[in-house]
Backbone as numpy.savetxt, mean C-alpha at the origin, in Angstrom:
# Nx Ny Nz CAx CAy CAz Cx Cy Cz
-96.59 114.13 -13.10 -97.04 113.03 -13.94 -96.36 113.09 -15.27
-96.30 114.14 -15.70 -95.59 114.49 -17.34 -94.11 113.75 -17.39
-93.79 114.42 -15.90 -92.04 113.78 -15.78 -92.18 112.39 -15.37
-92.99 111.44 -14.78 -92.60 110.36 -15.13 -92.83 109.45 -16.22
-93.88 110.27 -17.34 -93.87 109.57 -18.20 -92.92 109.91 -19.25
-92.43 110.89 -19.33 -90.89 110.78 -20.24 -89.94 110.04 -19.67
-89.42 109.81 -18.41 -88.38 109.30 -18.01 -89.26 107.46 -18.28
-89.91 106.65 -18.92 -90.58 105.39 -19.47 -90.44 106.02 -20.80
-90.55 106.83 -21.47 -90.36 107.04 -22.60 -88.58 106.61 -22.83
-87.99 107.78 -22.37 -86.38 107.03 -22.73 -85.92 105.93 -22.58
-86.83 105.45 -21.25 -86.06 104.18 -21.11 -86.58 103.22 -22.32
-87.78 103.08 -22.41 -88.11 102.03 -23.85 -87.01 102.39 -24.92
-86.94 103.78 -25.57 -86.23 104.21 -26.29 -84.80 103.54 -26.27
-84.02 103.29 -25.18 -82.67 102.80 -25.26 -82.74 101.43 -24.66
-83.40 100.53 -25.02 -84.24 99.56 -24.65 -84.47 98.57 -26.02
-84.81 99.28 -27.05 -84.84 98.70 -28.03 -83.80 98.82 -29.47
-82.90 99.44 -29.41 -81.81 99.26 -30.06 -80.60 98.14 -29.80
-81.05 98.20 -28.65 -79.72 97.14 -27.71 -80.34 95.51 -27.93
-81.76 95.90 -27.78 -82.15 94.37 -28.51 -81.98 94.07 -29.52
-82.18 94.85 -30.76 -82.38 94.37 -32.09 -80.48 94.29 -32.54
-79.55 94.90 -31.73 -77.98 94.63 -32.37 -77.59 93.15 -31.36
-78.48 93.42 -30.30 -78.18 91.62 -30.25 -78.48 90.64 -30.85
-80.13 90.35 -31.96 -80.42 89.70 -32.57 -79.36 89.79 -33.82
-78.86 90.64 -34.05 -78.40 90.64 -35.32 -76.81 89.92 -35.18
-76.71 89.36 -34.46 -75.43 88.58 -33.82 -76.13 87.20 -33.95
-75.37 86.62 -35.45 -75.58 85.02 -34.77 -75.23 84.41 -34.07
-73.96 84.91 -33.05 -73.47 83.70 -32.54 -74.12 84.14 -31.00
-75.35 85.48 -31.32 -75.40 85.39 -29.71 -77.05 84.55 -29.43
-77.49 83.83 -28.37 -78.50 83.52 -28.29 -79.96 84.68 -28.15
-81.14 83.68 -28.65 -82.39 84.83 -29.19 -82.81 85.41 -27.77
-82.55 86.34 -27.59 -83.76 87.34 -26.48 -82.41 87.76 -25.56
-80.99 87.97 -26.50 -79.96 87.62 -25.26 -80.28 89.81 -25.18
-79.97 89.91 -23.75 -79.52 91.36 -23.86 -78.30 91.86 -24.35
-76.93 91.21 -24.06 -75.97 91.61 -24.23 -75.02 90.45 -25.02
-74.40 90.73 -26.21 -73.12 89.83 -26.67 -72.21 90.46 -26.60
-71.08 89.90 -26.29 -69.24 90.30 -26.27 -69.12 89.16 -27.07
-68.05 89.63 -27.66 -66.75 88.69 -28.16 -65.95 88.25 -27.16
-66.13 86.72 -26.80 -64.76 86.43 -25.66 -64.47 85.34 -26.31
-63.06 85.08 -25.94 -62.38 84.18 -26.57 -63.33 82.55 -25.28
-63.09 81.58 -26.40 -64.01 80.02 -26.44 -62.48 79.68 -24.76
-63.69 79.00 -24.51 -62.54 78.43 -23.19 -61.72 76.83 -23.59
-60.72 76.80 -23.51 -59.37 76.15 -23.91 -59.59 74.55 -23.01
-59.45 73.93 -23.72 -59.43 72.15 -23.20 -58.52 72.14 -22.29
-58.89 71.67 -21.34 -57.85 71.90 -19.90 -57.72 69.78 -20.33
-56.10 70.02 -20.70 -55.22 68.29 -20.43 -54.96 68.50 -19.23
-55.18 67.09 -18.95 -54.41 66.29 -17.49 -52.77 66.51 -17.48
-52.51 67.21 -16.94 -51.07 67.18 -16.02 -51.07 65.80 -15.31
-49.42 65.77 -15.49 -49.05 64.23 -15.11 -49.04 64.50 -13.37
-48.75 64.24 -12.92 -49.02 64.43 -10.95 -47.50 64.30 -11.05
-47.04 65.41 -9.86 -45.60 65.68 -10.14 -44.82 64.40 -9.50
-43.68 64.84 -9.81 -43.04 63.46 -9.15 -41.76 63.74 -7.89
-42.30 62.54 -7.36 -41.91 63.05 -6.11 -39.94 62.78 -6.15
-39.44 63.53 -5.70 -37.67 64.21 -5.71 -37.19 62.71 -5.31
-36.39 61.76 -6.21 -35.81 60.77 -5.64 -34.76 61.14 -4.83
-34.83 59.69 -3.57 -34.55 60.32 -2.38 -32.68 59.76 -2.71
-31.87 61.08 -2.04 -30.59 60.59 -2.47 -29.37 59.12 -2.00
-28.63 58.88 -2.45 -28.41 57.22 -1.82 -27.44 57.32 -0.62
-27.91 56.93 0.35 -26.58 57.15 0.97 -25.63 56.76 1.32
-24.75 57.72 1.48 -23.29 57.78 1.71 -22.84 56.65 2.09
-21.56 56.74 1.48 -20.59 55.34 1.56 -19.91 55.48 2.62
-19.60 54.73 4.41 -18.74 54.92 4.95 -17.92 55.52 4.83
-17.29 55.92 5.34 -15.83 56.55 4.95 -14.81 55.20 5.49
-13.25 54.79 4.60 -12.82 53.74 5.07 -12.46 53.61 6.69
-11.47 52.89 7.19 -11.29 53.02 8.20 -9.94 53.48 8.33
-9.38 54.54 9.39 -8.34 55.17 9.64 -7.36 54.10 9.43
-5.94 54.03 8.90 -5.14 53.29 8.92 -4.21 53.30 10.37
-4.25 52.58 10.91 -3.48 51.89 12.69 -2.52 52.64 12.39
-2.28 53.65 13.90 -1.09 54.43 14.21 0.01 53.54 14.61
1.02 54.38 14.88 2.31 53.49 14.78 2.52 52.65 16.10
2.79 51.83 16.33 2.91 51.06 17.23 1.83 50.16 18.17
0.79 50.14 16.83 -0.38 49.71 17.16 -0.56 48.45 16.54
-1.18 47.10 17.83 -0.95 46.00 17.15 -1.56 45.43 15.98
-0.58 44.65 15.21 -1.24 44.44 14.36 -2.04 43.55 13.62
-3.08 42.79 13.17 -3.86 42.08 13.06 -3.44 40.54 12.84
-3.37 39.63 13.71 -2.74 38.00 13.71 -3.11 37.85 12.05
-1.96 36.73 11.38 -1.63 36.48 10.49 -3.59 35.61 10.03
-3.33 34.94 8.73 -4.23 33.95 8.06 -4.16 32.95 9.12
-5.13 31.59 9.98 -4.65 30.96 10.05 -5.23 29.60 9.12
-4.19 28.65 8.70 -4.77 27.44 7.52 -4.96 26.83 8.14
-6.47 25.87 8.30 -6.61 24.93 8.67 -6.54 23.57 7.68
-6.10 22.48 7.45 -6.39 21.56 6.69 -7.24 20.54 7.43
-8.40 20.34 6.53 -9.47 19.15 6.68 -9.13 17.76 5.71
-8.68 16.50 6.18 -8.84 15.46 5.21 -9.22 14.54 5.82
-10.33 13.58 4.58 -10.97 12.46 4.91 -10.75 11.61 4.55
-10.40 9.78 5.42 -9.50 8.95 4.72 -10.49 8.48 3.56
-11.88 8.29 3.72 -12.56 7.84 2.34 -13.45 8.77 1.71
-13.90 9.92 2.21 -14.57 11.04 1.56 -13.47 11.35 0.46
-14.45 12.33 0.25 -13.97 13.48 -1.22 -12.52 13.89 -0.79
-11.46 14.73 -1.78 -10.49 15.07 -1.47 -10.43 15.81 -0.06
-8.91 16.28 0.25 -9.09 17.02 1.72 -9.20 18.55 1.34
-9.66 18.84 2.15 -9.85 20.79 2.19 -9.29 21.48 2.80
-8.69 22.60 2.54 -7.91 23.49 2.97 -8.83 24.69 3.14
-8.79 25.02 4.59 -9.70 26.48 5.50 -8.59 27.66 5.61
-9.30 28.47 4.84 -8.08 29.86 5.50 -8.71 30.86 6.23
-8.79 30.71 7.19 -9.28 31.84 8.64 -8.32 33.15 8.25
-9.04 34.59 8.06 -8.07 35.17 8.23 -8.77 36.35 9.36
-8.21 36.55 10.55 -8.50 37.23 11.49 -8.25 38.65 10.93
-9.37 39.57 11.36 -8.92 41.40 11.81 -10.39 41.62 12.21
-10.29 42.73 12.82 -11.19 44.02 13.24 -11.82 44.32 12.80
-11.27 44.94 11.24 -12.17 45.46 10.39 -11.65 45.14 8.92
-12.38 44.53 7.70 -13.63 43.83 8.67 -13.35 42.60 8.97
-14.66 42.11 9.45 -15.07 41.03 9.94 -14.24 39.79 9.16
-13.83 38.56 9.87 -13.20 37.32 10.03 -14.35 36.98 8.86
-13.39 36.83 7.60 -14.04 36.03 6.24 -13.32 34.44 6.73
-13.88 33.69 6.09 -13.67 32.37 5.90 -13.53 31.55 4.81
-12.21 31.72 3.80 -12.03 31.44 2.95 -12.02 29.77 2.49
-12.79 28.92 1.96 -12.75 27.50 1.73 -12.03 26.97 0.48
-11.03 26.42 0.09 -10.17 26.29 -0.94 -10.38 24.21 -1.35
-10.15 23.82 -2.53 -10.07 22.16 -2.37 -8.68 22.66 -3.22
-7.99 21.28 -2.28 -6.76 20.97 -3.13 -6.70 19.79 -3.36
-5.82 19.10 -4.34 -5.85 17.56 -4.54 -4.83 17.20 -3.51
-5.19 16.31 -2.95 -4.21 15.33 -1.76 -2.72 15.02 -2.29
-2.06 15.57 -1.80 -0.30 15.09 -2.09 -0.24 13.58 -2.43
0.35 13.67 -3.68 1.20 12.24 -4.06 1.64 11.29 -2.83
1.51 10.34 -2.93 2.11 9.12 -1.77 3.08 9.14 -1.79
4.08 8.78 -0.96 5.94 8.39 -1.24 5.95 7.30 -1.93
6.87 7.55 -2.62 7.43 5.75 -3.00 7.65 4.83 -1.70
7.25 3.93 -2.25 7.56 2.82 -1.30 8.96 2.53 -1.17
9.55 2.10 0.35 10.64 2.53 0.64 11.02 0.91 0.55
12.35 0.42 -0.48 12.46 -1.08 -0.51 12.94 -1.39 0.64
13.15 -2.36 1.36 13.70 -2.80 2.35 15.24 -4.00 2.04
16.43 -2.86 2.47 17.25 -3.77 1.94 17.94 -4.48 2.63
18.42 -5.81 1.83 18.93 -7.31 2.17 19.75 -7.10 3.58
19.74 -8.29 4.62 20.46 -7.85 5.59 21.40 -9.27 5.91
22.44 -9.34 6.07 22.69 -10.49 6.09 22.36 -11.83 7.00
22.57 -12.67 6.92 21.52 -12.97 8.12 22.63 -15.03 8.45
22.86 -15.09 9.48 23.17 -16.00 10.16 22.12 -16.92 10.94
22.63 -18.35 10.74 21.11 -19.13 11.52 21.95 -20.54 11.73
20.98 -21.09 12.31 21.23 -22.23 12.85 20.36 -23.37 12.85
20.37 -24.64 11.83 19.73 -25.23 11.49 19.56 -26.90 12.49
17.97 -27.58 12.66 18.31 -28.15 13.69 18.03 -29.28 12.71
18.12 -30.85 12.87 17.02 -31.61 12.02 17.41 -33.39 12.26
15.81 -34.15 11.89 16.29 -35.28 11.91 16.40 -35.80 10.58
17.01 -37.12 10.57 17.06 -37.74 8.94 16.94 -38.93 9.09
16.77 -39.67 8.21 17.01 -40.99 7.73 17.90 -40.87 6.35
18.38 -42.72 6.14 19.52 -42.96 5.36 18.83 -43.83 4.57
18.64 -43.76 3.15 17.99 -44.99 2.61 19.23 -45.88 2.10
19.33 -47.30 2.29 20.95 -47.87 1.65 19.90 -48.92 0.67
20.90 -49.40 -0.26 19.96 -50.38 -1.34 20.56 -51.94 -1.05
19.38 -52.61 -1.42 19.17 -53.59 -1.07 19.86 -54.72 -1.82
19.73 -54.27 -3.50 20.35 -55.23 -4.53 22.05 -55.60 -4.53
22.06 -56.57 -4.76 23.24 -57.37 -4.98 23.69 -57.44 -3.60
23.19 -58.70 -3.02 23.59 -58.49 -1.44 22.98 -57.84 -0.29
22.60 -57.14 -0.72 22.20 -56.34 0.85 21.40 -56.72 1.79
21.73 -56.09 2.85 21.08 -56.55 4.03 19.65 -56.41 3.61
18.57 -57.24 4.45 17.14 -56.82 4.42 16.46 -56.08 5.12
17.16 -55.94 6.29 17.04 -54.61 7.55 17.89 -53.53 7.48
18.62 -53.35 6.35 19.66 -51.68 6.44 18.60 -50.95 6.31
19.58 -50.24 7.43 19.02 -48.54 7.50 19.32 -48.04 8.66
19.23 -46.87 8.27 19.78 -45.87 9.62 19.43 -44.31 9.64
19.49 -44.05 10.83 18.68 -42.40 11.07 19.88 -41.90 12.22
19.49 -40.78 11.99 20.30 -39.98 12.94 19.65 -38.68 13.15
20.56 -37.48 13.80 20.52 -35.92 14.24 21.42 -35.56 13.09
21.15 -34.04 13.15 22.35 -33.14 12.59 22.22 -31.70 13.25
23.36 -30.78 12.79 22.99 -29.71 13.02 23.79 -28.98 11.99
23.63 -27.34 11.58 23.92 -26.99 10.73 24.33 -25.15 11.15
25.37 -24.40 11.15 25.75 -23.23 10.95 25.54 -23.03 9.20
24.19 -22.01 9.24 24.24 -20.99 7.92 24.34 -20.17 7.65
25.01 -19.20 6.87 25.43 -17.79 6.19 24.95 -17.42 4.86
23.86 -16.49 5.45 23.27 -16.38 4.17 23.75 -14.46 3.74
24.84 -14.20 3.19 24.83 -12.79 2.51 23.86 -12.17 1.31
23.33 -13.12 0.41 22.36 -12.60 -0.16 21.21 -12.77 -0.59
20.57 -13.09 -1.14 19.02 -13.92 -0.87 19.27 -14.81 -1.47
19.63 -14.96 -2.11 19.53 -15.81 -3.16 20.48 -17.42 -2.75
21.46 -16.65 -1.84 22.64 -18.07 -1.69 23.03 -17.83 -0.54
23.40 -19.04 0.38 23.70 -19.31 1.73 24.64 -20.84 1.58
25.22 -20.49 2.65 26.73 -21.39 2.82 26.33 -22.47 4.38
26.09 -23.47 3.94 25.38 -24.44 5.05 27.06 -25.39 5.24
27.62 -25.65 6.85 28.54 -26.29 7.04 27.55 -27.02 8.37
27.70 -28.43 8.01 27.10 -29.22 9.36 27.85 -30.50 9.73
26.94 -30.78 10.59 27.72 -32.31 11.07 26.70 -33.01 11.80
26.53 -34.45 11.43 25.56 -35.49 11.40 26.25 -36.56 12.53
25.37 -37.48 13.10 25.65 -38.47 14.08 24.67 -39.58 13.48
25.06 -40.42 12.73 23.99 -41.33 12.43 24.30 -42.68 13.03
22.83 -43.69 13.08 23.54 -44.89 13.64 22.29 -45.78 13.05
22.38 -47.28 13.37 22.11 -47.59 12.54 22.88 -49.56 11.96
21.73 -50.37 11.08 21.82 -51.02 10.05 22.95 -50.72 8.64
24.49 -51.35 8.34 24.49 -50.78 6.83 24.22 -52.14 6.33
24.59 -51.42 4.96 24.22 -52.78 3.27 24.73 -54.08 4.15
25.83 -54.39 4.69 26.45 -55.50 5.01 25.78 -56.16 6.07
24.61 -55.78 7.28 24.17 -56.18 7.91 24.66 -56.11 9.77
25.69 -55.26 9.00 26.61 -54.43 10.66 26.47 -53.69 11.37
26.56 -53.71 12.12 26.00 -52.36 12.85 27.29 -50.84 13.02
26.29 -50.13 12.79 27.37 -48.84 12.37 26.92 -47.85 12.87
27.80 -47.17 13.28 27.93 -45.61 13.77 28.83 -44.50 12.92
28.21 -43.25 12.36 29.19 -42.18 11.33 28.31 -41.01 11.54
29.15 -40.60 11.54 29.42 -38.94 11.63 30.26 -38.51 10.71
28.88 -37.79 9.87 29.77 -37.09 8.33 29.57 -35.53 8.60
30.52 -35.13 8.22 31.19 -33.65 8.42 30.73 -32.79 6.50
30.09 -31.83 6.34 29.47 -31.59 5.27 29.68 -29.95 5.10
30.19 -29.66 3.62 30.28 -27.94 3.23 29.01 -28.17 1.85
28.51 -27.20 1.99 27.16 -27.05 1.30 26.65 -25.89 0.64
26.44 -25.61 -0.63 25.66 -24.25 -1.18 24.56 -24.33 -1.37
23.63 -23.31 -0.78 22.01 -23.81 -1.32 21.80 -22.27 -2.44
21.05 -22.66 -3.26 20.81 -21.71 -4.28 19.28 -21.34 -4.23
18.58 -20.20 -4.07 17.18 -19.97 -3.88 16.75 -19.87 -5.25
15.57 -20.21 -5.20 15.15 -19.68 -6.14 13.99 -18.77 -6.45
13.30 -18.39 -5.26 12.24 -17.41 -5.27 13.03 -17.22 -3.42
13.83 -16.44 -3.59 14.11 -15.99 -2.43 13.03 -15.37 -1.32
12.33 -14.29 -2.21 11.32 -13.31 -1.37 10.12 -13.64 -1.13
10.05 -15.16 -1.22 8.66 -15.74 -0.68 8.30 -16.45 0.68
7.52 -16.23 0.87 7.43 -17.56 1.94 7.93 -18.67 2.17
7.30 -19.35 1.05 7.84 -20.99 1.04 8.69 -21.09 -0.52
10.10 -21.19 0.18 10.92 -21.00 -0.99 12.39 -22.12 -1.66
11.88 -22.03 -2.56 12.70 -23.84 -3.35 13.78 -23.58 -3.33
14.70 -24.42 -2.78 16.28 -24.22 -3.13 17.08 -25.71 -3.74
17.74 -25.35 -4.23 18.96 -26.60 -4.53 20.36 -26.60 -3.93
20.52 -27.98 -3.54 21.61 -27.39 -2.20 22.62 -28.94 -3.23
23.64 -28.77 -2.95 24.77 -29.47 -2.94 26.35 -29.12 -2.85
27.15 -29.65 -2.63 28.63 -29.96 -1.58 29.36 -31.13 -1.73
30.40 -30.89 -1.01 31.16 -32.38 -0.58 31.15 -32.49 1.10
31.53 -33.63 1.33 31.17 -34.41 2.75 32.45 -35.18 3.00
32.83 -35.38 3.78 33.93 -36.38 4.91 33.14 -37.09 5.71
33.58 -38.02 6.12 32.99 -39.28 7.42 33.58 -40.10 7.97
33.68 -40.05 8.75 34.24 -41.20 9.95 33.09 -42.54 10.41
33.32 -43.75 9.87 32.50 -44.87 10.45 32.75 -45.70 11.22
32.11 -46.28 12.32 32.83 -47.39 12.84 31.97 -48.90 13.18
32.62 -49.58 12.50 31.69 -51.13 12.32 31.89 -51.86 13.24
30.69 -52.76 13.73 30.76 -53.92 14.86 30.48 -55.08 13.94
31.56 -56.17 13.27 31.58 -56.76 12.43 30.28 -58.11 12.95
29.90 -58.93 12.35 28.84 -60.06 13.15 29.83 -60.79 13.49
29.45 -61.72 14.51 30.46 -63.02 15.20 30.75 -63.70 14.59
29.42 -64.04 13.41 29.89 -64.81 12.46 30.91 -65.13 11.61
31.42 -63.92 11.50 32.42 -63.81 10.52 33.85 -64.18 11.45
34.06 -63.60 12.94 34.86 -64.30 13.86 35.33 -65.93 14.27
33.47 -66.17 14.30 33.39 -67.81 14.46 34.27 -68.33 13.31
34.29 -67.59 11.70 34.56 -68.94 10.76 36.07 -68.61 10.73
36.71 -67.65 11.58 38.19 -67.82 11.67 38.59 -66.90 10.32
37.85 -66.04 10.04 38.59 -65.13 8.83 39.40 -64.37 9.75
40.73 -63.63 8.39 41.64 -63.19 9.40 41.40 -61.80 8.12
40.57 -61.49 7.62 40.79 -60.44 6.78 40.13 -59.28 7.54
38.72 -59.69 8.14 38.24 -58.37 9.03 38.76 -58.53 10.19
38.74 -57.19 11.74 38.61 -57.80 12.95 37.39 -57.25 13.38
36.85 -57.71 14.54 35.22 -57.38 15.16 35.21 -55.96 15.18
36.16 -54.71 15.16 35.52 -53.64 15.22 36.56 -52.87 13.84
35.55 -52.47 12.78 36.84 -51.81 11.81 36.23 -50.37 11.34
37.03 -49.35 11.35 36.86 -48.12 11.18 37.16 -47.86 9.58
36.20 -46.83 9.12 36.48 -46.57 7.67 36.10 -44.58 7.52
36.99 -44.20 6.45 37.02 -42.67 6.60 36.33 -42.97 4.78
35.93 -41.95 4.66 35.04 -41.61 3.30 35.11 -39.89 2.72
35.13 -40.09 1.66 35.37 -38.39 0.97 34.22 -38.80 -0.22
32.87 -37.55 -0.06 31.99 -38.08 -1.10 31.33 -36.57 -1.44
30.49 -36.18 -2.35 29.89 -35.41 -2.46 28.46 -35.62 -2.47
26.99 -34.84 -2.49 25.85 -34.72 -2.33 25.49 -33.88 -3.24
24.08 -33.84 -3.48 23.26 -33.31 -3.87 21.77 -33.18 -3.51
20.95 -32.23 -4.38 19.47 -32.59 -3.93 18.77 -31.36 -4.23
17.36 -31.03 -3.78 16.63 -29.98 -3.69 15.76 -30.58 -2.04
15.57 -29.03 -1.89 15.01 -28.61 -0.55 13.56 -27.65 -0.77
12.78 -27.57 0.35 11.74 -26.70 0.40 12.10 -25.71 2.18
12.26 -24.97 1.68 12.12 -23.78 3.33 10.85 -23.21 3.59
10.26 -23.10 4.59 8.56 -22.23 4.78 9.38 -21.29 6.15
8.98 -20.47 5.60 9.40 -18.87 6.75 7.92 -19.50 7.77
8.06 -19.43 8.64 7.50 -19.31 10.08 7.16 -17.37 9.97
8.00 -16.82 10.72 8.36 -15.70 10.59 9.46 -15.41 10.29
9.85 -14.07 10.15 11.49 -13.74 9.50 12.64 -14.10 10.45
12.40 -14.90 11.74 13.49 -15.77 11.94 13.17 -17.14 12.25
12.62 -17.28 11.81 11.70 -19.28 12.22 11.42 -19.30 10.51
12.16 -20.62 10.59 11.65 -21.56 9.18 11.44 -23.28 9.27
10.88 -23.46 8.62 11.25 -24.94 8.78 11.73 -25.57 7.27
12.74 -26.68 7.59 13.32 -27.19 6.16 12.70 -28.39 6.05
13.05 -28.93 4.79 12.58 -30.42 4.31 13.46 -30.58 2.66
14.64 -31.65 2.94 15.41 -31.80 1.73 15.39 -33.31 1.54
15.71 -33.13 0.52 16.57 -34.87 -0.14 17.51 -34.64 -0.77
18.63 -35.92 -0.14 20.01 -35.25 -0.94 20.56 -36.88 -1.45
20.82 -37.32 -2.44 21.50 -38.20 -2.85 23.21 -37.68 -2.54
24.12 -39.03 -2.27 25.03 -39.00 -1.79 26.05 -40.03 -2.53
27.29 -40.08 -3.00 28.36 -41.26 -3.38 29.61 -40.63 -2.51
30.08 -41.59 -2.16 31.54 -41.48 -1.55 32.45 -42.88 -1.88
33.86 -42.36 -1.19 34.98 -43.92 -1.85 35.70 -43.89 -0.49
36.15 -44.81 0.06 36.91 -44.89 1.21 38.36 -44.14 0.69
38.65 -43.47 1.99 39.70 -43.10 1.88 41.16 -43.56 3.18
40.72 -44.46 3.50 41.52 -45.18 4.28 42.98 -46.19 4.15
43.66 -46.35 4.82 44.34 -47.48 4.25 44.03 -48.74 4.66
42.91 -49.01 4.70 42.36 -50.63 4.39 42.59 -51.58 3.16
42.99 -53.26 3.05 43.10 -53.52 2.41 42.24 -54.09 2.05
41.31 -54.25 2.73 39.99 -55.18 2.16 38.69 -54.34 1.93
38.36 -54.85 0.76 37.52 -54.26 0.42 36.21 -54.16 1.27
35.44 -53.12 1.46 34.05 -53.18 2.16 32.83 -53.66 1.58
32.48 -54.27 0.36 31.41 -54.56 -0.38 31.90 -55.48 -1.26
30.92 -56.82 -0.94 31.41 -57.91 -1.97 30.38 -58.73 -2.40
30.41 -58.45 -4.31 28.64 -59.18 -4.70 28.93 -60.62 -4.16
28.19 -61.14 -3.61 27.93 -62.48 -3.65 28.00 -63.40 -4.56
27.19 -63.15 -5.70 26.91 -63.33 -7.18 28.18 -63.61 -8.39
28.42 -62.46 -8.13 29.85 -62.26 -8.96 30.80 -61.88 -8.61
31.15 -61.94 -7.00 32.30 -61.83 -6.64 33.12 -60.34 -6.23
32.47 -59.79 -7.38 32.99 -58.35 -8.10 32.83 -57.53 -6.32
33.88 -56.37 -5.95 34.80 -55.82 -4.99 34.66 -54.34 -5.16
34.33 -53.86 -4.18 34.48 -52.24 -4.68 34.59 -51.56 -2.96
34.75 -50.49 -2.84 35.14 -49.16 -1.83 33.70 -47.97 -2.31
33.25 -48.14 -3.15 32.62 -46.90 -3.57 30.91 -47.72 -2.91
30.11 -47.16 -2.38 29.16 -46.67 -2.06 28.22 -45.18 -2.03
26.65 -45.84 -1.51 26.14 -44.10 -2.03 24.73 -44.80 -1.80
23.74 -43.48 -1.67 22.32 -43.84 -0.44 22.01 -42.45 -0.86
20.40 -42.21 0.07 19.88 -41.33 -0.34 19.82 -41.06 1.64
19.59 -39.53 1.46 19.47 -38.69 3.33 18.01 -38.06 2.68
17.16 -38.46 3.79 16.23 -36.99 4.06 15.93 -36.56 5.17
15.38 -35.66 5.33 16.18 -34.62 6.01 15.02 -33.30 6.43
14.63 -33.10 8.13 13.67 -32.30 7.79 13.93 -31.66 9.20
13.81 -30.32 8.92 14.51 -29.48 10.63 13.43 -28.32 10.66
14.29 -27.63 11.73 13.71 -26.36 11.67 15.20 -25.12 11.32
15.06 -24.31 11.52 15.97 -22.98 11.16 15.55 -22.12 11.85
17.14 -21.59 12.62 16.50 -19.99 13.16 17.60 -19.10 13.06
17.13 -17.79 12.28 18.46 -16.75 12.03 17.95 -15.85 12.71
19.29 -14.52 12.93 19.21 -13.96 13.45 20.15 -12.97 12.77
């Protein structure tokens, strides 16, 4: 009994020193048994969350082996050209074929090539053959018959070397009423220049004039037989040297068909050896050889 109450004795004994050096610690709490000094625990920061290893890029092909020798080799570009007659300009496609790589399709605009000049068309000479009918107007005053007149044919070889001028040679058959009231038949023989004056048109104006020859031949009236004159006989021939003039209209058909339409005033003088005169005023007696009338004149034309 003795020994267990000393062994409660020591223990109180070391029991109460250990309390009272803990109270004497402010920073330790009241009734604590034991204080240490430990260091205060440290503010734990957020770490960023790691990051994850970017992933590496990959690899670039390697190019392609360059073609061993005698290995074929890739067909040329080929150009296509696109043009539209009323769209936008035309387009030029350049296809260029290979293997590697792949068939690009290159699209290009170009402006459309300049036009040609227009190509003139030059003069050609040109030969024709003119067909036509006419009438003769003769005048009436001082004497004249009241029924003259006369019509006929003609025909005409023309040479035309440049547009502008052509060389007309023809020959006429007319028949017919003259001034005197006789009946007459002539055939005048004719050299002629016509001058254009809008050559390169359609319907184109010319002025034509020449000299002329003629052969006439008269069936005198009975009358003049009956009264016993000895100056005419019933049939008398007369030759004439005269020149002409006038203006004309030509209309192209096509470039070898035309048709004409002229008027040509005319004077001539006998050139015969007759002694009697062919025209005698009534009035005044007065005698002359010289005459002159108007032709018109309307055909067709065809060169070649």
């Amino acid at each position: 009994m003795r020994r267990c109450l000393t062994h409660a004795l020591v223990a109180v004994a070391m029991t109460a020193p250990m309390s009272a050096f803990a109270q004497e610690d402010s920073n330790c709490p009241p009734g604590a048994w034991f204080c240490e000094e430990v260091e205060p625990p440290r503010d734990t920061v957020a770490e960023p969350p790691p990051v994850a290893p970017a992933e590496a890029a990959p690899a670039e092909a390697p190019p392609p082996p360059p073609p061993a020798r005698g290995a074929a080799r890739p067909a040329p570009p080929v150009v296509v050209y696109e043009t539209s007659p009323s769209g936008p300009p035309p387009q030029v496609i350049v296809v260029a074929p290979g293997a590697a790589p792949p068939p690009r399709v290159i699209v290009r605009r170009v402006a459309p090539p300049a036009p040609p000049p227009a190509v003139k068309r030059r003069w050609r000479r040109h030969w024709g053959i003119n067909l036509r009918m006419e009438g003769v107007m003769l005048g009436r005053e001082h004497g004249g018959a009241e029924d003259a007149g006369m019509g006929g044919v003609g025909i005409s070889l023309r040479y035309r070397p440049v547009p502008a001028f052509a060389i007309d040679a023809g020959a006429d058959f007319l028949a017919g009423t003259d001034y005197n009231g006789d009946q007459r038949t002539e055939v005048p023989l004719s050299l002629s220049g016509m001058l254009f004056v809008n050559p390169r048109s359609r319907t184109q104006f010319y002025f034509m004039g020449g000299l002329n020859i003629a052969h006439a031949e008269v069936d005198r009236s009975s009358s003049e037989v009956a009264a016993g004159s000895t100056e005419f006989a019933p049939d008398t021939e007369y030759d004439y040297f005269g020149a002409h003039g006038g203006i004309g209209l030509e209309f192209r058909l096509s470039p070898r068909i035309a048709l004409n339409v002229d008027a040509l005033g005319f004077v001539r003088s006998r050139t015969d050896d007759g002694l009697v005169p062919e025209f005698t005023d009534p009035d005044t007696g007065r005698t002359t050889n010289t005459s002159g009338g108007g032709l018109f004149r309307g055909g067709l034309s065809i060169y070649w």
